[in-house]
C-alpha positions as a LaTeX table, in Angstrom:
\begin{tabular}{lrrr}
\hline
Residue & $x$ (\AA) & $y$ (\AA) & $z$ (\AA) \\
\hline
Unk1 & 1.36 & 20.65 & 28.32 \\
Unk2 & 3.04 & 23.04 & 25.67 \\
Unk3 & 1.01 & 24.65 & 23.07 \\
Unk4 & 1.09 & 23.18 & 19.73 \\
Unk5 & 3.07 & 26.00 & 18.18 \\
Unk6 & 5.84 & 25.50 & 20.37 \\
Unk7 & 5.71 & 21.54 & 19.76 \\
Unk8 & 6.00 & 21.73 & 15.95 \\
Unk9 & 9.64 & 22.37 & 16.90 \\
Unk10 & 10.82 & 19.79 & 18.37 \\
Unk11 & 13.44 & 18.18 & 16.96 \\
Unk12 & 12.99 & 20.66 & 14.07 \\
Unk13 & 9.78 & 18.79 & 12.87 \\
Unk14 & 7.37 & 20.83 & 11.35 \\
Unk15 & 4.09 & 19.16 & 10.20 \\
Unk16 & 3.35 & 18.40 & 6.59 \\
Unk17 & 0.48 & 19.56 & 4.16 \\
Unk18 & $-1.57$ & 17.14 & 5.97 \\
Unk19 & $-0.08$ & 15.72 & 8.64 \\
Unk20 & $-0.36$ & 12.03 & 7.17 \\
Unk21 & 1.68 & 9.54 & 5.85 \\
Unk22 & 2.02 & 10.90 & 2.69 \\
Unk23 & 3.77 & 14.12 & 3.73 \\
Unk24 & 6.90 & 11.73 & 4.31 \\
Unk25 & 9.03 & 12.48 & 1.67 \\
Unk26 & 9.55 & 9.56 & $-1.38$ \\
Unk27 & 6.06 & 7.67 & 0.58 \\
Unk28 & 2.24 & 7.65 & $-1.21$ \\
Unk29 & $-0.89$ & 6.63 & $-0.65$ \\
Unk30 & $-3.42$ & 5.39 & $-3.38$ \\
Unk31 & $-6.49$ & 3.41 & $-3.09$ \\
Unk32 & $-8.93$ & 1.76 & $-5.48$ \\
Unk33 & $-12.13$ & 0.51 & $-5.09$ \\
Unk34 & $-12.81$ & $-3.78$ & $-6.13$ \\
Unk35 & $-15.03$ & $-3.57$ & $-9.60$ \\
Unk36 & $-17.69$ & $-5.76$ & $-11.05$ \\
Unk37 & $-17.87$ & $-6.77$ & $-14.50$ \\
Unk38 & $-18.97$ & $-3.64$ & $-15.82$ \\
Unk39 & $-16.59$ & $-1.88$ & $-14.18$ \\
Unk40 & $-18.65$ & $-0.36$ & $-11.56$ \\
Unk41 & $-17.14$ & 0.40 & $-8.02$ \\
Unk42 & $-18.58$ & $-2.38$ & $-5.48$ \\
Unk43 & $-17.82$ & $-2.41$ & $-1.30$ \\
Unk44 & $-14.69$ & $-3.61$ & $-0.75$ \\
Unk45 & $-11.04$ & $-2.48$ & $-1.84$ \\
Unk46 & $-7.45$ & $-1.68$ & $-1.47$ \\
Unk47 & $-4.81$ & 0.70 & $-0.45$ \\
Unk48 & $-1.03$ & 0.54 & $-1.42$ \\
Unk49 & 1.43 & 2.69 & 0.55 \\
Unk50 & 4.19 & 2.88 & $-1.92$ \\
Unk51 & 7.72 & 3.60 & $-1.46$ \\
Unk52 & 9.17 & 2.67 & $-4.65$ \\
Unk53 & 13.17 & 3.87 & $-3.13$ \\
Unk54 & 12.49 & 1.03 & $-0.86$ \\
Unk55 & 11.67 & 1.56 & 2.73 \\
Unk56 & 12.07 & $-0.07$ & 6.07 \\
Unk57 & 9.36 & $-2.54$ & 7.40 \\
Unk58 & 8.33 & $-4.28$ & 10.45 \\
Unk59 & 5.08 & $-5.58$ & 11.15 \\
Unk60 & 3.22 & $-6.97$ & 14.39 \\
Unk61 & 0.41 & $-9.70$ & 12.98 \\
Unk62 & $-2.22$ & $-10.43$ & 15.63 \\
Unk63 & $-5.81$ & $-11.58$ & 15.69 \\
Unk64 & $-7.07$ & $-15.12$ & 15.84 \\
Unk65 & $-6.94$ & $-15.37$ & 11.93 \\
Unk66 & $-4.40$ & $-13.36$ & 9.93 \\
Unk67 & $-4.76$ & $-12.82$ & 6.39 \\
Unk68 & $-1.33$ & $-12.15$ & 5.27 \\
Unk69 & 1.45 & $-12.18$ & 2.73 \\
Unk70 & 5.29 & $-11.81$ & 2.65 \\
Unk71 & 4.97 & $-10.35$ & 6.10 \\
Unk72 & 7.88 & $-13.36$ & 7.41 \\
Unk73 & 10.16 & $-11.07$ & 5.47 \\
Unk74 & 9.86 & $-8.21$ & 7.53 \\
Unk75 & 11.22 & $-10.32$ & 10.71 \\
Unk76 & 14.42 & $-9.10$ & 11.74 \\
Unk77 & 16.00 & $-12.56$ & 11.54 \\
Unk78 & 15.20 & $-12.39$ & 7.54 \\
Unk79 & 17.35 & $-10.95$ & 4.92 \\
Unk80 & 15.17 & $-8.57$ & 3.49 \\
Unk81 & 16.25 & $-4.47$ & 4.09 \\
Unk82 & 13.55 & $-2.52$ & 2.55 \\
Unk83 & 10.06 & $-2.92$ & 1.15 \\
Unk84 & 8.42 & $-0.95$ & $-1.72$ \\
Unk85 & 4.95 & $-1.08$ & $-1.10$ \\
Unk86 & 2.23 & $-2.56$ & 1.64 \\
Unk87 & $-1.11$ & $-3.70$ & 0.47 \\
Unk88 & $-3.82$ & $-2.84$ & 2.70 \\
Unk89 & $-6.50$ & $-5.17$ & 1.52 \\
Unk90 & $-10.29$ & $-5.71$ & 1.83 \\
Unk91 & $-11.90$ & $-9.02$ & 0.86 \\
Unk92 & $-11.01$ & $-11.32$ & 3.38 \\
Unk93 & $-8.19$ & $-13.34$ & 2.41 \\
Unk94 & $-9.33$ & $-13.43$ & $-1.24$ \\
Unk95 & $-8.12$ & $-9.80$ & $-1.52$ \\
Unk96 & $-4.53$ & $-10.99$ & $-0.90$ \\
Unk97 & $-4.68$ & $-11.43$ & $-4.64$ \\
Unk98 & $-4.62$ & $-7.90$ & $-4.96$ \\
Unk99 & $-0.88$ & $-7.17$ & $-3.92$ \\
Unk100 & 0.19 & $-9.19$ & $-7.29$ \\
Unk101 & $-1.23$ & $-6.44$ & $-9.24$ \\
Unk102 & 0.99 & $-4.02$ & $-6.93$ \\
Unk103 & 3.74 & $-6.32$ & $-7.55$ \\
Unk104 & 3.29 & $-6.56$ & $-11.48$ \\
Unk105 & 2.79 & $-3.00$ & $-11.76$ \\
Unk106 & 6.15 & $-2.09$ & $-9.74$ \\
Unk107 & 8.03 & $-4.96$ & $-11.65$ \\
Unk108 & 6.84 & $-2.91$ & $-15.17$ \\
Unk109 & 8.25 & 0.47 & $-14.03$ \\
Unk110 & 11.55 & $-1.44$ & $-12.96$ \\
Unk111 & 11.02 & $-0.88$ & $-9.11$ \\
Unk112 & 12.11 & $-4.62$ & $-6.91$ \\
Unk113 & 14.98 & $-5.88$ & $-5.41$ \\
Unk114 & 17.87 & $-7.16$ & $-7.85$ \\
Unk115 & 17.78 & $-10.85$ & $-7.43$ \\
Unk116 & 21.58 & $-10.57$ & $-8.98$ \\
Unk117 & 22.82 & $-7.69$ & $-7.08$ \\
Unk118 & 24.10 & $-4.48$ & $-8.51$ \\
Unk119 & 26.40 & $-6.54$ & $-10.19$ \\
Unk120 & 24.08 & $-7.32$ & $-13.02$ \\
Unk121 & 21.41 & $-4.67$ & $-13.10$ \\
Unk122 & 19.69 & $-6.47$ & $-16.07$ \\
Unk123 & 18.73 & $-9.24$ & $-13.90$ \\
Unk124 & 15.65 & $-10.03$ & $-12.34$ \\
Unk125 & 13.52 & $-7.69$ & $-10.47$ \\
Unk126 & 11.11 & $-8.67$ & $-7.18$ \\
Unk127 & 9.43 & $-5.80$ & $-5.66$ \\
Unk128 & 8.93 & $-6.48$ & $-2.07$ \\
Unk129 & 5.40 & $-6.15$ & $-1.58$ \\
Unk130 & 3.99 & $-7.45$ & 1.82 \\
Unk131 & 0.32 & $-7.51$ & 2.48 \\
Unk132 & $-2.29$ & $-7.63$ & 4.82 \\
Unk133 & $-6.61$ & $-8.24$ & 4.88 \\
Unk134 & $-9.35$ & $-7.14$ & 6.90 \\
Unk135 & $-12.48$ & $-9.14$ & 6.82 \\
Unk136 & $-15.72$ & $-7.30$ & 5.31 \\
Unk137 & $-17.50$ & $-9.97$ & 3.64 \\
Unk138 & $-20.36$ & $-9.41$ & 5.75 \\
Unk139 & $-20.22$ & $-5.93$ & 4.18 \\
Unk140 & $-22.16$ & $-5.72$ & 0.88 \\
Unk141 & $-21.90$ & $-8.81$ & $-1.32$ \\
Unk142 & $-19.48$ & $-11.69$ & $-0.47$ \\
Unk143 & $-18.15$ & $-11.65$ & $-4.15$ \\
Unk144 & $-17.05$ & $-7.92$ & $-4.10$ \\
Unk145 & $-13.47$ & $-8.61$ & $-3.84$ \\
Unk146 & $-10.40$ & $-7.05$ & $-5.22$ \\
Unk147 & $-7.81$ & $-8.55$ & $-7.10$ \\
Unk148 & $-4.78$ & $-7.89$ & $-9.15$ \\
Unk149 & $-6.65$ & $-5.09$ & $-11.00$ \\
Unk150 & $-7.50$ & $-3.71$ & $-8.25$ \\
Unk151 & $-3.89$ & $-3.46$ & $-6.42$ \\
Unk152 & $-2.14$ & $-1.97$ & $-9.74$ \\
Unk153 & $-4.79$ & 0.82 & $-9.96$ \\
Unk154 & $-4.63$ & 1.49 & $-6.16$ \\
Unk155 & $-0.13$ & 1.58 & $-6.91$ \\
Unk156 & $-1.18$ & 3.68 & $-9.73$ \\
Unk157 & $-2.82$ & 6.08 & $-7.87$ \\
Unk158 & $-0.25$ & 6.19 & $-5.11$ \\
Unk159 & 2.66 & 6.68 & $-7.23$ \\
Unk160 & 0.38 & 9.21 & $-9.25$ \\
Unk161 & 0.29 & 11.29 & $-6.05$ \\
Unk162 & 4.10 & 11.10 & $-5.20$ \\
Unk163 & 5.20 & 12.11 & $-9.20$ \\
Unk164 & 2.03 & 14.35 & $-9.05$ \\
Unk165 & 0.84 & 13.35 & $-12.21$ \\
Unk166 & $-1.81$ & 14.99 & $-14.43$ \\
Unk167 & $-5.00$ & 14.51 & $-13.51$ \\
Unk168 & $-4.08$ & 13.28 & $-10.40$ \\
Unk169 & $-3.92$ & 15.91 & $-7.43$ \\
Unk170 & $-3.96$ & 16.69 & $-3.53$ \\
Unk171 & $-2.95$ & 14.70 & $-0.59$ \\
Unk172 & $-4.39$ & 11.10 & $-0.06$ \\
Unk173 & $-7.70$ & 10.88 & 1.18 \\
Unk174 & $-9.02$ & 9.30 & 4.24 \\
Unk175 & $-12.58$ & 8.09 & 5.36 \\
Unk176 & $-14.54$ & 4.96 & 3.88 \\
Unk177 & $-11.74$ & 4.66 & 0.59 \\
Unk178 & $-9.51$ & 1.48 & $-0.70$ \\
Unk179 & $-9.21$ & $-0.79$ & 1.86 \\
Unk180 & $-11.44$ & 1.03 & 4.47 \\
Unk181 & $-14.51$ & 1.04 & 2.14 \\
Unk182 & $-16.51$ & $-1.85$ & 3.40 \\
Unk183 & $-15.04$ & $-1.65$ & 7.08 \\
Unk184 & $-16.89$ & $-1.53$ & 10.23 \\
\hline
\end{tabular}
């Protein structure tokens, strides 16, 4: 096996700051945790890889009980060229809710597919936003679920990250964060 200087070459890829998703160029990660009513972070969450230039998507759903959403669109035999943003979701399939707060936030900043074309750039916007859940209910309390608050903070983190805004800073983290925080 060659060493893993000479590897790094091949094919003239070199690896990132991280070596993670978000060293793809015009890709971020952001996560968020669910809230209670005062605010407070509680065990579940989500994550939002954003690609807000659009990207392509394909997805392989398996297990005996899918929680998903839009993910039809990413079938070959669909229309649909490019995504701009998955939801990685805890909560069961009550944190599906959660993507509409990705969507609403991308509609705002005028990221979605033109429903009229190029032709009238005015028109209608619909960010492509599939989705996905992992069960953790089990995990802390049942009712610790994210929703649409949840998914705009978690796109407002990612796309904080990939404009590097202020106050936001490094690469995405990993571990027990957005999504992942209640998993098992």
């Amino acid at each position: 096996m060659a060493a893993a200087s000479s590897m790094s070459s091949v094919f003239g890829a070199v690896p990132g700051r991280v070596n993670g998703l978000a060293d793809v160029p015009g890709i971020a990660v952001g996560h968020a945790p669910a809230r209670d009513d005062a605010g407070k972070p509680v065990s579940s969450g989500v994550t939002v890889v954003a690609c807000p230039s659009g990207a392509v998507g394909a997805v392989d759903v398996r297990g005996g009980g899918p929680g998903t959403r839009e993910t039809d669109l990413l079938k070959p035999s669909n229309s649909m060229q490019s995504v701009h943003a998955v939801a990685l979701c805890g909560g069961s399939a009550f944190g599906l809710d959660a993507a509409g707060g990705v969507m609403a936030g991308l509609e705002e900043r005028g990221i979605g597919f033109p429903v009229f074309g190029d032709a009238v750039p005015e028109g209608p916007l619909v960010p492509i936003v599939p989705a996905a859940v992992i069960f953790d209910l089990p995990v802390g309390s049942p009712a610790d679920r994210p929703g649409a608050d949840c998914g705009r903070e978690a796109l407002t983190a990612a796309l904080g990250a990939l404009d590097e805004l202020p106050g936001v800073s490094g690469p995405a983290v990993n571990g027990c964060v957005g999504a992942g925080r209640a998993a098992t």
